[in-house]
N, C-alpha and C positions, 0 to 999 in steps of 0.2 A: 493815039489810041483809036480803034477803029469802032463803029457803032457796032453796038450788041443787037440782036434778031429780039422784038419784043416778047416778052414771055406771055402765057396765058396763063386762067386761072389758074387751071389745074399745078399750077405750078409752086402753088401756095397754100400753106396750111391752117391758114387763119384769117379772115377776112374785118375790116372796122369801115364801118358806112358815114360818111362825113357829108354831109351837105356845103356844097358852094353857098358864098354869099356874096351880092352884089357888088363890094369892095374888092373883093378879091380878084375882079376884071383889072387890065388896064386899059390905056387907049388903045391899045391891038385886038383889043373884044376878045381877049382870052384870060384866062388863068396868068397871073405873072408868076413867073420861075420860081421866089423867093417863097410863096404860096405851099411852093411841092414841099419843101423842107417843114414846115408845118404840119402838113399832112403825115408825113414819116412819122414826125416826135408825137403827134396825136395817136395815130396807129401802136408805137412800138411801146409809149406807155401807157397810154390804156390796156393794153393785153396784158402790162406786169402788174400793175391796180387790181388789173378781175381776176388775175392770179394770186392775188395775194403777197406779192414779194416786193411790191412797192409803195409806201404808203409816203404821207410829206414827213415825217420823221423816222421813216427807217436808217441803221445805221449804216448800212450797204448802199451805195446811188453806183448810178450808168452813168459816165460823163462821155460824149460825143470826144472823140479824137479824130475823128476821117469820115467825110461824107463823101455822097457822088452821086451823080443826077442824068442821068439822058431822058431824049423826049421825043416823042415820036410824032404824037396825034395831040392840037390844041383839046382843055376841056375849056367851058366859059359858066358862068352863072346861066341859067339855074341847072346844071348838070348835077348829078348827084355820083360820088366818086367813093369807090369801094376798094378800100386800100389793102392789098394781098399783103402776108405778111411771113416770111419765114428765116430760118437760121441755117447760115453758108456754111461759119464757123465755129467752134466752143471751143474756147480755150481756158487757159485754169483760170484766168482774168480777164479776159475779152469776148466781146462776142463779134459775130459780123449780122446785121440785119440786114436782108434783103426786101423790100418793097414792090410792088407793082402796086401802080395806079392804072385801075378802071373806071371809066366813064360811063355812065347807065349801066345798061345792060352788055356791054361791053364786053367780047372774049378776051381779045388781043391790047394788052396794056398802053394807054395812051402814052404813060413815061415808069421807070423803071428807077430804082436807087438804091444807094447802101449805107448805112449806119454802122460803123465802128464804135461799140462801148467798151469803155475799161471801166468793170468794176473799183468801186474806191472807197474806202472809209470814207464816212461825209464828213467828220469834223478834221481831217486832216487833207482828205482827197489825195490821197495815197493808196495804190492799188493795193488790194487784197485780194486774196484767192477766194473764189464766187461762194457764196452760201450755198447748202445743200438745194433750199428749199428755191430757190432762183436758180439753179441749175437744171432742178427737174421739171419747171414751166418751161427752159429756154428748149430743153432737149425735147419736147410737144413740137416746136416748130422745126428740128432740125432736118436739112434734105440730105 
């Protein structure tokens, strides 16, 4: 797979502001990798929380099936990281999240990722066809 050109803001229709923390270093004085994944799931549900289509007992959930990650530019503590956020794909059951991670003030994305969710009954976790009302928050981020 060859590297992708990082994206810029503009690239993204939604933005969620996370704060680094001290731990989140490792000995390479940077952000460790496992960190980004993090950031993603904070980003992708937060946005369904302030939409309203995610709450801890809704019967509809996202379950991750496929992630992906490049990186470009270390962040480290205390950088503050502004995670872009938008929709590649919609499908009748899936979505595809797209991510950039910016560092401060940052144009050009320090690392980049994607988020595959299948919709799914929660007490079964068996795909279902996406609710109205989760479909028309996803399609706010679609490019």
């Amino acid at each position: 797979m060859s590297k992708q050109t990082p994206h810029t803001r503009a690239d993204y229709r939604y933005f969620q502001t996370i704060t680094t923390r001290w731990m989140d270093n490792d000995v390479y004085r940077h952000v460790n990798n496992v960190n980004y994944y993090s950031f993603f799931d904070t980003a992708v549900n937060e946005y369904m929380m302030r939409e309203g289509v995610l709450t801890l007992d809704s019967a509809a959930v996202c379950l991750v099936v496929e992630t992906g990650c490049q990186y470009f530019s270390p962040v480290a503590f205390p950088d503050l990281i502004h995670c872009g956020l938008r929709v590649a794909h919609l499908g009748n059951t899936s979505v595809r999240f797209e991510i950039g991670i910016f560092r401060n003030d940052e144009n050009v994305a320090a690392a980049q990722g994607h988020f595959v969710h299948v919709c799914c009954d929660r007490d079964t976790q068996r795909p279902l066809a996406m609710p109205s009302a989760m479909r028309t928050a996803l399609e706010k981020l679609r490019v």
